[in-house]
VOTI-330251 format. One record per residue: y, z, x of N, C-alpha, C, O in turn; residue in one letter. Coordinates in steps of 0.02 Angstrom, whole numbers, plus 50000, padded with zeros to 5 digits. Each point is the difference from the previous one (the first is absolute). Last residue first. Example, Ala and Ser with C-alpha at 12.3 -4.5 7.8 and 13.67 -1.06 7.14 Angstrom:
<nodes>
498885035450642500595000350042500555003749961500555000850025S/496594998849990500595000049955500605000050045499995003350052A/
</nodes>
This chain:
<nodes>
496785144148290500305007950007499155002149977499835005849994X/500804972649970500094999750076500275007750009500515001650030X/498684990449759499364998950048500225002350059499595002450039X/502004996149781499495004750013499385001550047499695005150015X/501594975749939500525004150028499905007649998500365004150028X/498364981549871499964996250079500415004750008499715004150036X/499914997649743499435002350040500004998950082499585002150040X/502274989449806499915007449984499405003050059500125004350043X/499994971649902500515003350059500245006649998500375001850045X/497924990749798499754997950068500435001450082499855001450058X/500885000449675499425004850038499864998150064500135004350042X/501764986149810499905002050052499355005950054499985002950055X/499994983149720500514995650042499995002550090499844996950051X/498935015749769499754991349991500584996350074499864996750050X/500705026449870499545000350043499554993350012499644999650050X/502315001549824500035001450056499384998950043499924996050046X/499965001349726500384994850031499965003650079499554998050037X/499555019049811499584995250041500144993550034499634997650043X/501075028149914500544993750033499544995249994499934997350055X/499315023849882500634998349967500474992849995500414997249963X/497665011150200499654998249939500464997949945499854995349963X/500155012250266500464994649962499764996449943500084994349978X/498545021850137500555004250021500504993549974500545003050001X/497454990049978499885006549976500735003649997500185003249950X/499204978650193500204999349935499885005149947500054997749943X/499545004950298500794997949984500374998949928500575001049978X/496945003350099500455007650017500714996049952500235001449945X/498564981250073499475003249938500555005949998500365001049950X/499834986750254500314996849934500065004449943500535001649974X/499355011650247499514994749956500264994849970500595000950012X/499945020650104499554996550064499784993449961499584996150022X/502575021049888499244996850005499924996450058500434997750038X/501525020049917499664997050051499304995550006499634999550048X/501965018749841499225000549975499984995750045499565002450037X/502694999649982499655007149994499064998749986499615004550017X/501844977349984500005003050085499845005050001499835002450054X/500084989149727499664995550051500125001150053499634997150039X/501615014249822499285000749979499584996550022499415001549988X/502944993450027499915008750033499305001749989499815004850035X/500984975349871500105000650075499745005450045499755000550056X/500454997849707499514994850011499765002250089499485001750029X/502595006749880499515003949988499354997450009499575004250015X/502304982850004500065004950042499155004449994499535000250040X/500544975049882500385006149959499965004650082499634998450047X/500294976050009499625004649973500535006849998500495001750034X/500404978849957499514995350056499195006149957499514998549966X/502805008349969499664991149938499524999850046499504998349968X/501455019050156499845002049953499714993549946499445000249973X/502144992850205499455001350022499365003049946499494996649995X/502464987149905500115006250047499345002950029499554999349958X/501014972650016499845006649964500175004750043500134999550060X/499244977849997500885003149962499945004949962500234999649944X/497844990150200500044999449929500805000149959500184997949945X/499335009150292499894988949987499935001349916500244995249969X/500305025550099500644994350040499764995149990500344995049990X/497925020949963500755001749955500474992750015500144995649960X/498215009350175499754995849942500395000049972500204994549981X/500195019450178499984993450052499744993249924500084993950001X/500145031349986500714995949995499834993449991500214996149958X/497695016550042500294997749948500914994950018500194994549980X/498475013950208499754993949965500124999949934499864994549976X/500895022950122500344994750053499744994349937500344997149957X/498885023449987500594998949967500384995150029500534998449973X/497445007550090499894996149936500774999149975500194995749961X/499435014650266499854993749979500024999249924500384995249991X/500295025650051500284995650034499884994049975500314997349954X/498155016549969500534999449955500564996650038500294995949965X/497915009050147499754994649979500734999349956500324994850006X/499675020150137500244996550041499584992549930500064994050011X/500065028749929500635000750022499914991350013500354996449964X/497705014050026500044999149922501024996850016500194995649961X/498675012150244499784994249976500144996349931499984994049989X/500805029350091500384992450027499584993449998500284994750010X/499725025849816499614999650066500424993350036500234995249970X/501295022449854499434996050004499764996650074500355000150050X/500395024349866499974994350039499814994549987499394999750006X/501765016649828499454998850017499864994250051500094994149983X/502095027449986499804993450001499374996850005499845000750059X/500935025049881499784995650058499934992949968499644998949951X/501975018849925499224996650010499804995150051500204994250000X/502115021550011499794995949959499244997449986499944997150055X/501245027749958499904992650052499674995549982499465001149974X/502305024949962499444994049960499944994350091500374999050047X/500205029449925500174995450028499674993249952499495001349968X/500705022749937499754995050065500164993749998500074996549950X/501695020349954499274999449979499624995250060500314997050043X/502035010849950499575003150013499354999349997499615003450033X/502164981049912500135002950090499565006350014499945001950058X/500324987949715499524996950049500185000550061499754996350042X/501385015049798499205002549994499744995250046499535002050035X/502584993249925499995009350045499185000850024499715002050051X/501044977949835500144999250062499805007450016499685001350051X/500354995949739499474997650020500014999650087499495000650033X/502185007749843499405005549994499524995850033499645002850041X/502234984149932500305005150060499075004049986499604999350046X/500554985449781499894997450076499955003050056499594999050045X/501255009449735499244999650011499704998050068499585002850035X/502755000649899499485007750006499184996650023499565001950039X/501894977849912500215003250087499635007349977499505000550036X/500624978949804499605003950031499955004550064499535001050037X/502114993849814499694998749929499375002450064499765005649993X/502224991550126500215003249954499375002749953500045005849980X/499864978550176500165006050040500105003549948499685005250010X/500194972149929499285003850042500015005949997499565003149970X/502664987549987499595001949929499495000950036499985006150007X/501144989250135500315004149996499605002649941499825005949995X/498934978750157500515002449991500285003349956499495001849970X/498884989650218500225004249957500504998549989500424998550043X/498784988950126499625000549939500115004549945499704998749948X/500635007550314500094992649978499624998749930499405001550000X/501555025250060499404994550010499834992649971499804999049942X/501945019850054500034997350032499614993950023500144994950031X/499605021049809500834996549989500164994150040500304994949985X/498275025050049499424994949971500494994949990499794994650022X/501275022550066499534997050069499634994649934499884994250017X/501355020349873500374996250040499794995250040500274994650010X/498595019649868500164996749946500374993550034499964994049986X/498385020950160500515002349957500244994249962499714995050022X/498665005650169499995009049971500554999649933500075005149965X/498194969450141500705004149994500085006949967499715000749947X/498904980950201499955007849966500485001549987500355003250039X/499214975550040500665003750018499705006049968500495003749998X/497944982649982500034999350073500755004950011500095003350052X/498874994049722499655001350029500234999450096499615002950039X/501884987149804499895006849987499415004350038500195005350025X/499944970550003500405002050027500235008350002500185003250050X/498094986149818499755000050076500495002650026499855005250030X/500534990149730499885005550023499595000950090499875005550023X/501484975849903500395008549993499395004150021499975003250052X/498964974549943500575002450044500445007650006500025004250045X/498624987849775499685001850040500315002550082499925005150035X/501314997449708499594996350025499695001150079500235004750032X/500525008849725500135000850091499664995450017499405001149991X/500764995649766500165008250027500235000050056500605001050005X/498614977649933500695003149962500075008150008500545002849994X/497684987650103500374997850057500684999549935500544998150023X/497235007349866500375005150071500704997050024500475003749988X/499344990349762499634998850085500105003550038500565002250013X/499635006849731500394995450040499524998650059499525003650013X/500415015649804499604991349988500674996250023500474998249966X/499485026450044500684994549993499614991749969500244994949974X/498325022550116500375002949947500524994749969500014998149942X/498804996350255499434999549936500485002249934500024996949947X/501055005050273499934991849972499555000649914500124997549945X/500025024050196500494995949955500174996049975500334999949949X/497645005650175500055002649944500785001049967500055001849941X/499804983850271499354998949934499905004349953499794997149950X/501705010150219500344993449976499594997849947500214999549943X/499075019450174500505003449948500074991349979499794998749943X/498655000450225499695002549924500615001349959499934998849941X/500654992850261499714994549976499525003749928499824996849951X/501245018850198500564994449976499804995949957500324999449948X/498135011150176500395003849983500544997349954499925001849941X/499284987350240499274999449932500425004749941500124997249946X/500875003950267500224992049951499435000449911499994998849940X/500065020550231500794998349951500004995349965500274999249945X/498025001450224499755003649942500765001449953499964999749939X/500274984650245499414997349960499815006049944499834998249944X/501365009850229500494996849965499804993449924500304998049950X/498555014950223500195006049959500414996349956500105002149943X/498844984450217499375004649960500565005549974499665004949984X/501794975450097499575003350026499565004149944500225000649943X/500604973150040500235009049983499535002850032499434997750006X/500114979249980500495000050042500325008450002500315002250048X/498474989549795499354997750077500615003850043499865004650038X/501094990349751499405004050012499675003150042499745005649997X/501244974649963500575000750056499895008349976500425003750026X/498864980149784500324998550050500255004050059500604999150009X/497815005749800500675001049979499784995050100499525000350038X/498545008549864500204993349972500714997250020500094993949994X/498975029850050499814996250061500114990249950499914995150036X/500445025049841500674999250030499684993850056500364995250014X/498855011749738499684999150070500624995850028500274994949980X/499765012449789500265006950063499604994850056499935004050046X/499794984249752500974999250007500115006350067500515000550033X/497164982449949500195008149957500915001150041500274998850054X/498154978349888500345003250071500385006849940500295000549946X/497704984949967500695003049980500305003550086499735004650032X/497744978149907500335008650017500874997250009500214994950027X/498624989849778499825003450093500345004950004500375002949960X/499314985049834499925006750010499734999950089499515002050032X/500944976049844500505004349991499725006450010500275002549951X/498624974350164500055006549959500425004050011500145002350056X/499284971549977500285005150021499885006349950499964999449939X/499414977450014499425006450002500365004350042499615004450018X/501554975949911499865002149962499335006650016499775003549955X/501194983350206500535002149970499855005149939500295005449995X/497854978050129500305008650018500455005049982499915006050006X/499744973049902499755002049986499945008550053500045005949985X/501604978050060500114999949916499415004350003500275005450008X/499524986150199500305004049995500445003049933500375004850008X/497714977450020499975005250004500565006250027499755005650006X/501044975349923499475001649939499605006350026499985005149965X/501474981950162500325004749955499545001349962500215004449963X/498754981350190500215006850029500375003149963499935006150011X/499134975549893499635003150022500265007050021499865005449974X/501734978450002499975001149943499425004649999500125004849963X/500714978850205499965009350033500085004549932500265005550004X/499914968050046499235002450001500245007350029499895002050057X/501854983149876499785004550086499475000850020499825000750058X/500704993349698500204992550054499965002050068499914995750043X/499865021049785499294995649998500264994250037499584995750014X/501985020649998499345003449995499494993050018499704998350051X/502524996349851499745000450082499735003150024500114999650061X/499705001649704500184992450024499865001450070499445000050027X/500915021049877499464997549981500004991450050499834999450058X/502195011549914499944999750063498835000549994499665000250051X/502014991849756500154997550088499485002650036499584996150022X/500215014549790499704992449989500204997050083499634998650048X/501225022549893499204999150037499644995249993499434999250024X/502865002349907499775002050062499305000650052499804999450058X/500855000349696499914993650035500274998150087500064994850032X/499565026849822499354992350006499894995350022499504996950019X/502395021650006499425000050026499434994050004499704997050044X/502605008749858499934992050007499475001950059500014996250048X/500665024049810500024993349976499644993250032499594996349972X/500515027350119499514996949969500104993549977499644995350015X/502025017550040499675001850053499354994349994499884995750044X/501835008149806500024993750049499675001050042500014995750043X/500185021449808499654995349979500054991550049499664994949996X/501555025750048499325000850010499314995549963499394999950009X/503354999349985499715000050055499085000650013499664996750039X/501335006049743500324993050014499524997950106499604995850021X/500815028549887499234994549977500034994350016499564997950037X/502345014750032499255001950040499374998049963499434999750023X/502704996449863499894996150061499525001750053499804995950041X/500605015049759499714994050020500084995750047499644995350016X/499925031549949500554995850024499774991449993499574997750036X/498735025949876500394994850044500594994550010499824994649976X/499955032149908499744992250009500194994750039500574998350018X/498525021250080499924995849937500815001749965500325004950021X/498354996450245500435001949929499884995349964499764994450009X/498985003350190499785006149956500505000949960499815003749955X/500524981750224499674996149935499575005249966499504998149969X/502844997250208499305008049997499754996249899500304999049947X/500464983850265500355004649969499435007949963499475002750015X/500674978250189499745007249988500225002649950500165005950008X/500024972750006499495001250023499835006250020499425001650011X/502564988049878499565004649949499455000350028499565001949961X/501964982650132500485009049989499445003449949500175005249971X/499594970350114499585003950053500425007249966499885005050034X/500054970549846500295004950017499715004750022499565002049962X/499574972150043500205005149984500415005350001500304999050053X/499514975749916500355004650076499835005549979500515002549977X/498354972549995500205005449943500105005450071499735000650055X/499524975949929500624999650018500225007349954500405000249953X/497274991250110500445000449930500514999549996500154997149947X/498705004450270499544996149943500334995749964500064993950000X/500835021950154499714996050029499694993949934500054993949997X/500845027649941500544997850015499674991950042500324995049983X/498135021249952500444995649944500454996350023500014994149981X/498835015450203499584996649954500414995949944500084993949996X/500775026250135500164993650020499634994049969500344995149990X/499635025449908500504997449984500254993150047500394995549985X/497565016950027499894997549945500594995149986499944994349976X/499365010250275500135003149962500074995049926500024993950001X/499254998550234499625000449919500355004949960499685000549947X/500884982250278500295003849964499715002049907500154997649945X/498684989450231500485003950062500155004549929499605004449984X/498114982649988500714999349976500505005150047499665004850020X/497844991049987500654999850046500444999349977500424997950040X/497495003349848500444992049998500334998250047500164994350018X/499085027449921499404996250023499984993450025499604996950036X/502105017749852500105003050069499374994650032500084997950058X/500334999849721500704997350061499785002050066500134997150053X/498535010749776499734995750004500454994350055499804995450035X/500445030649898499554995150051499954993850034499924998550059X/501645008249764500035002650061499674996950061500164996250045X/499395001449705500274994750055500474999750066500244995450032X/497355013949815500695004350049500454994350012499824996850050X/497995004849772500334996350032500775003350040500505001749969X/496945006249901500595001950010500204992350030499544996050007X/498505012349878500214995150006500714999449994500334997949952X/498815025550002499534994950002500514993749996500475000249959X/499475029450051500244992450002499644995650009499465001350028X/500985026449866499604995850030500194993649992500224998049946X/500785027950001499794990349978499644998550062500005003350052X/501015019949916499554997650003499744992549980499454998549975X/502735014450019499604999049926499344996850026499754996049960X/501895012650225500235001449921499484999149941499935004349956X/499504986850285500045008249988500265001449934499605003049964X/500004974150070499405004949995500055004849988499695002949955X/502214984950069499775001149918499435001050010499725001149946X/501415000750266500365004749939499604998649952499805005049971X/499514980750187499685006050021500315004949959499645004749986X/500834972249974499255001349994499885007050008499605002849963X/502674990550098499815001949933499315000349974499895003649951X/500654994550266500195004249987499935001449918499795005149973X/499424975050139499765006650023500245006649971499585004349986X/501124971149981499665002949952499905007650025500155004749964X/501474974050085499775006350040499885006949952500365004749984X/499924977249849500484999750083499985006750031500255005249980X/498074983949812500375005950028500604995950076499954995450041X/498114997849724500404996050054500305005050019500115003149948X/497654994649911500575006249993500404995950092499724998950054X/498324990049778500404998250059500685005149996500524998349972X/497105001949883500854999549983500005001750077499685004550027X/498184992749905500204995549983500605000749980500214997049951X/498515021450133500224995050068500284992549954500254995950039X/500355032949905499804992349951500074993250072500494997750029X/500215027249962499514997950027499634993849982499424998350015X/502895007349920499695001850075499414998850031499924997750057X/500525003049680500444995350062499884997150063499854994450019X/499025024749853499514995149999500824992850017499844994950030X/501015024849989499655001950044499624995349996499864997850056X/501925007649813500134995550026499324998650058500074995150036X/500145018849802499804993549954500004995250075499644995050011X/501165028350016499004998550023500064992749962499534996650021X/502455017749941500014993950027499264996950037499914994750029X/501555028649817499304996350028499984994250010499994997249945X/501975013149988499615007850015499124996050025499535003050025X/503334987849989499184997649970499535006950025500005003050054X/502194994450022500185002349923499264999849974499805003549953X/500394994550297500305005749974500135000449918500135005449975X/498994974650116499665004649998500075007050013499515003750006X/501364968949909500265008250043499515004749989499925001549940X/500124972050088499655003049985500455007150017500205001750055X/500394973549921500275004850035499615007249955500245002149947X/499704967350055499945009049984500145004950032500014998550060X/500424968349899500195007750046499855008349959500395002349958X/499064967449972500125008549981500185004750067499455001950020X/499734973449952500425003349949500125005449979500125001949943X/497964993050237500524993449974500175001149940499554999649958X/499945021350181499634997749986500274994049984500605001150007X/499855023150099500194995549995499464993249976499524999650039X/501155028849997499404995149986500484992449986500535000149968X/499835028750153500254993549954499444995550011499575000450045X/500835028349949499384994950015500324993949962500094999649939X/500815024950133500144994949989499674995650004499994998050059X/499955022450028500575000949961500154994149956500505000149964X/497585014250222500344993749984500375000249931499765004049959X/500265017350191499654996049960500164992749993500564997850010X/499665023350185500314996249994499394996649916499395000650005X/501455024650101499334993749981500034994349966499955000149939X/501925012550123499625003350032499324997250003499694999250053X/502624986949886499675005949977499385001350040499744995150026X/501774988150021500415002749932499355006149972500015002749944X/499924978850210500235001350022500485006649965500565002150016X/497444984249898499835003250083500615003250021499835004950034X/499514982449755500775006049987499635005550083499975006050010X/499384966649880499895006250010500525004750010500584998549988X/498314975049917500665004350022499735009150000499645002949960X/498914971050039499975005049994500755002950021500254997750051X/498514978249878500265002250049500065008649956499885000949940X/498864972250017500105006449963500365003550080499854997450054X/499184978249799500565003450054500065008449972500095002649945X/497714979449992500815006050000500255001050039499725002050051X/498324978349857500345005350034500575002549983500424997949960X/498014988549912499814999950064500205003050036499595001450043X/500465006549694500384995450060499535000450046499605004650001X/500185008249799499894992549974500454997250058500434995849983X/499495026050033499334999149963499954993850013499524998150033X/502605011149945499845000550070499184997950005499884998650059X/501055004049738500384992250041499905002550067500244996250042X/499125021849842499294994149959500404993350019499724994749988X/501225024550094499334997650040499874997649947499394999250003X/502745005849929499904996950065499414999250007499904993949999X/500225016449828500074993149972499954997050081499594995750018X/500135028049966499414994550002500204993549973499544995949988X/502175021550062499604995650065499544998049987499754996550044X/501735007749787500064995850012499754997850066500044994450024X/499285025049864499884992249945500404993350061499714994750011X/500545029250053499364998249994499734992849992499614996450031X/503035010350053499674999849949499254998350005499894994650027X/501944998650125500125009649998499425000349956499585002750036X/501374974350090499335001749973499925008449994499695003050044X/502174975849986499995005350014499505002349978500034998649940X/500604977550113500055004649947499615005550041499614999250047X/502464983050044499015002149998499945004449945500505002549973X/501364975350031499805006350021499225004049988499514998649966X/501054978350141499735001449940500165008450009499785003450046X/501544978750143499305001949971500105005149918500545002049978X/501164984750161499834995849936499185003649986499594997849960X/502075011050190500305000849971499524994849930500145000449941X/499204999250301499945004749966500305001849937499655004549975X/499814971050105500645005850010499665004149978499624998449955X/498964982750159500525003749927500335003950027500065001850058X/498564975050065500245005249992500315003149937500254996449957X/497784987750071500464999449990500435006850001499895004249956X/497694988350160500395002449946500765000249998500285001650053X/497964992050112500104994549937500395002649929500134997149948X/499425008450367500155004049915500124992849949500374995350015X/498815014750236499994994249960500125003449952499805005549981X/500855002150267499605001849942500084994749946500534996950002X/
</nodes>
């Protein structure tokens, strides 16, 4: 990887300022206003409460580190003409997730994103995490002990700001590097259209509902009475989780409860026993569990939803397309997915044009792609 930058110490960055106050998030967007771009990253509390919120919006810009809290701020929409502003370059490291939390939380909308996730991954870079990046670049080591810490208390710990503002800090010029060997690969086209897909994901897809047991691992595998215990189980854990505002899998995680579901256990003792419990489990939920087990040895039976066939022709093109992506993947240095998105994939062996015209319609998202590789898209279609 090429780097012209001079390594730092973490110890010589700027402390961040902290953004709780009305007044002081519109001073940020009127200096968020007047830049070519932002570094911006997202902290959440997924592992720390029942619905998970974002907890933390940092901004990074040349002379300044922010740290947006939107647990003290009663309205943060200022930040929304930010977001959607295509003459500000919003810079992310593996954007997806936070694109898809600050739709769902405050509805924003994006415009002229940069991932430098992606953009490593487009390059082939072997090793893209953020912290291998700095450490590669900058000569900066992060500290990995606050990647799950729980970013719903207040107040925050500084050294969990200290931390979360480096997230962002030396983004820009990260994306200056890896901008550069964008346009020296000629594959600056192809992040561009995957930057712009980034940004039209949508935060309100369907929610995997916390009782559908057929999601759980090894499910499939319980018999029809032992599947209706599990479901059984799987409503008391979600309407305790909800009460407690904790994660399911901090109540009874998925494992325990399959295992409960397969030992049926009659008594405090027998549940005592079951791999995954323990003593506090047994204590705080064993009346409830034990009731749930009683009732689902009587009630009908549960089976899972028939599987939808798919046709073995729709089966045998997705084969091929996925041969002839590796096979591009490997002369480019890339991971197969950079060749074409999965979902790209799955919509061209499912619709199947007979056309150019059919094809481009269906990669309408991808038009680099479909410029580069339409023609070998359509051949490897032709022979099915």
């Amino acid at each position: 990887m090429p780097s012209s930058i001079i390594p730092q110490s973490m110890t010589t960055l700027p402390k961040p300022i902290l953004v709780t106050e009305a007044q002081q998030l519109q001073e940020l967007v009127g200096r968020l206003e007047g830049q070519k771009a932002a570094a911006v990253d997202t902290e959440s509390n997924s592992l720390y409460a029942y619905r998970e919120r974002v907890c933390l919006i940092q901004f990074s810009i040349p002379g300044g580190d922010y740290l947006v809290d939107p647990l003290a701020l009663e309205d943060i929409s200022p930040l929304g003409a930010v977001f959607a502003n295509p003459g500000i370059e919003k810079v992310f490291h593996a954007a997806e997730y936070d694109v898809l939390t600050l739709k769902r939380d405050f509805g924003f909308e994006f415009a002229n994103l940069f991932d430098t996730m992606v953009a490593a991954r487009i390059l082939g870079w072997e090793k893209i995490g953020l912290g291998n990046l700095l450490e590669a670049e900058f000569g900066v080591y992060p500290e990995k002990k606050f990647q799950k810490a729980n970013w719903g208390k207040r107040p925050l710990p500084r050294a969990m700001l200290n931390y979360a503002s480096l997230d962002t800090h030396y983004l820009i010029q990260l994306r200056d590097i890896l901008f550069e060997e964008l346009e020296r690969t000629k594959r600056l086209p192809l992040a561009l259209e995957d930057f712009t897909r980034l940004s039209q994901i949508s935060g309100n897809g369907p929610t995997p509902q916390p009782t559908d047991i057929w999601r759980m691992n090894g499910a499939r595998d319980l018999t029809p009475q032992q599947a209706t215990i599990l479901k059984l189980l799987a409503e008391y854990r979600q309407s305790k989780a909800e009460k407690m505002d904790k994660p399911l899998f901090k109540v009874i995680d998925d494992k325990t409860l399959l295992a409960i579901a397969a030992a049926q256990p009659a008594s405090y003792q027998e549940l005592g026993t079951v791999p995954g419990m323990t003593d506090r489990q047994v204590k705080r939920h064993g009346k409830a569990v034990l009731a749930a087990v009683r009732r689902g040895t009587q009630e009908e039976p549960s089976r899972p939803p028939r599987k939808i066939r798919q046709d073995r022709e729709y089966i045998a093109r997705v084969e091929s397309l996925r041969e002839w992506r590796k096979k591009t993947a490997r002369r480019m240095g890339v991971e197969s997915d950079v060749v074409l998105p999965r979902d790209v994939m799955f919509a061209v062996a499912r619709k199947n044009p007979s056309d150019h015209a059919g094809l481009a319609k269906i990669m309408e998202s991808v038009p680099w792609r479909l410029e580069r590789f339409g023609s070998k898209i359509q051949a490897v279609l032709a022979d099915h």
